[in-house]
N, C-alpha and C positions, 0 to 999 in steps of 0.2 A: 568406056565407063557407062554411057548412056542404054548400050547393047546390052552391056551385062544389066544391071537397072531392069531395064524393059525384057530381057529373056524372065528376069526373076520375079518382076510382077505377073508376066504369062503364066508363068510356073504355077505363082503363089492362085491364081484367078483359075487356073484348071483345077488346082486342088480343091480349092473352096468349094467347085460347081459339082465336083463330083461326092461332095460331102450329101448328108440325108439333111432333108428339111428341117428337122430338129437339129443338128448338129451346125448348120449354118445359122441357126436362129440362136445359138449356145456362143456359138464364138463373132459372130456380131453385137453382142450384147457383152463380152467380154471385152472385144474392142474398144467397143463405148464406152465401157466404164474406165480402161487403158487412158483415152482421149480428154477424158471429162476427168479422171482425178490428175492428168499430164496439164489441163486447163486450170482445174483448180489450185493444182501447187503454182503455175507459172503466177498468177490472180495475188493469191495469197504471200506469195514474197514480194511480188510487187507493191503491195499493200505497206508490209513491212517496210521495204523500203522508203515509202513514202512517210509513214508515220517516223521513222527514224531521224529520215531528212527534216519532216517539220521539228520534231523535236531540236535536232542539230541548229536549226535556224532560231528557234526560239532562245534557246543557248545562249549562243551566238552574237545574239540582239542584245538578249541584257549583260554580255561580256561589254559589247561597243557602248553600252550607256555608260557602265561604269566604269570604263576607259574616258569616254570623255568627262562625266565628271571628275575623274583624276584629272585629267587635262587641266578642265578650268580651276582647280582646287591650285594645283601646281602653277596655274598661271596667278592667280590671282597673290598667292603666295609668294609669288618669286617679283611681282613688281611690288608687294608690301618691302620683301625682303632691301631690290634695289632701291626704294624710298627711304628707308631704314638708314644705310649703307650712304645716302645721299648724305642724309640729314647727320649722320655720324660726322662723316668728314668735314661736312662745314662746322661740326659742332668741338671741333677740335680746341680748345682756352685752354690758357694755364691758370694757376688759382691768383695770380694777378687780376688777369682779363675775369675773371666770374667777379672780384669782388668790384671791380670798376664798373660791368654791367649791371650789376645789383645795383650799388651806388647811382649809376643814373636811373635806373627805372624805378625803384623810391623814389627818391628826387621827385621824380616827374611825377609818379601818380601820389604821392604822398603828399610832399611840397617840403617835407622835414627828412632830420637826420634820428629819427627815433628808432635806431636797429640797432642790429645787430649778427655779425656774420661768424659764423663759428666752421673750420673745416673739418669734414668727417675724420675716420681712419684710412686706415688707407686702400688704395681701390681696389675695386671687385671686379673681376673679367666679367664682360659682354659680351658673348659668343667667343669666336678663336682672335679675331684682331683687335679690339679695342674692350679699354676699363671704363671703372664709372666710378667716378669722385662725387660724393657725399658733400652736400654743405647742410648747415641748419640757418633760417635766416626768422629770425627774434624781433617783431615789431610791435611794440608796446602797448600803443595810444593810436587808433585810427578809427573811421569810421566806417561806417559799412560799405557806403561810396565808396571809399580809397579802398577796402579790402577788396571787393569786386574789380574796380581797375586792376589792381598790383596782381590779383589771377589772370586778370584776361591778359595782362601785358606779358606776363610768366609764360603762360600755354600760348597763346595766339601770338603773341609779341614776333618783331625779326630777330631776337635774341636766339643763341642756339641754347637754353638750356629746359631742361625735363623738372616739370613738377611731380613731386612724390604724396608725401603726405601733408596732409594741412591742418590744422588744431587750431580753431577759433576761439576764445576767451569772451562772454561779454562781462563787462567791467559792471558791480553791480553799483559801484557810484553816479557814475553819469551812463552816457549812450555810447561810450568808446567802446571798441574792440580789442583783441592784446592777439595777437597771430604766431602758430611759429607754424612755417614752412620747412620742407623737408623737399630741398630742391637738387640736384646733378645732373655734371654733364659728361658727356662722353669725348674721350681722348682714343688715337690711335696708340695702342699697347707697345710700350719700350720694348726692346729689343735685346 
């Protein structure tokens, strides 16, 4: 292989030599220009290819951002969801157990029996496992003091049940209050 190679460049370099001055000066300058656009194309795809790759990478990059904001979207989501899911299960009462918890946390932040517990219809699905029962709870005569306890004990309280809506009254007689609450809690759904 190397024979042949070098017989053919012999060949090629006799030929060349016995060309006329102009005629090697015609096809050395064709050569060049052979070499120099063979340079140019190699240059020029290379180039492409790099502008493509950055492009790709840039891509790329903001595919991985918005992956991991999915990430943490999906994370943050999914331990709201298992809190959720906590707080259901402990929230499991029957309408005995809600009107006995009521019962004491009046009591306690009230000091009186001035209510009134009324239960909804009947329950609304909560995602695919558990319902949610409706109470309305109706207190008269309180003050602003006792209305702010009987919230915070509602929402903050160990009790497991959900505040909904709430409609304050002021009494234009004295400085009482008249409240009704729109309170439920969630049950795991019968079967």
């Amino acid at each position: 292989m190397t024979r042949r190679l070098s017989s053919l460049m012999r060949r090629s370099w006799l030929t060349f030599a016995r060309l006329s001055p102009r005629e090697r000066y015609l096809v050395t300058f064709t050569l060049a220009c052979v070499i120099g656009y063979g340079v140019y194309s190699a240059i020029s795809e290379i180039r492409t290819y790099v502008a493509d790759t950055k492009r790709v990478l840039a891509l790329r990059s903001t595919q991985l951002e918005d992956l991991s904001r999915v990430v943490r979207r999906y994370k943050t989501l999914n331990s709201r969801l298992e809190k959720a899911q906590k707080t259901f299960a402990q929230s499991q009462t029957t309408f005995k157990e809600v009107t006995d918890q009521l019962d004491r946390i009046v009591r306690q932040t009230i000091g009186s029996n001035t209510h009134d517990l009324k239960k909804g219809g009947s329950p609304s699905q909560v995602g695919f496992d558990y319902e949610k029962q409706a109470f309305t709870l109706n207190v008269r005569s309180l003050s602003l003091e006792q209305v702010i306890k009987l919230l915070y004990e509602l929402e903050q309280g160990g009790s497991p049940l959900f505040l909904g809506k709430v409609d304050i009254i002021r009494s234009s007689a004295d400085n009482s209050f008249a409240a009704t609450l729109e309170i439920f809690s969630i049950q795991k759904k019968s079967s």
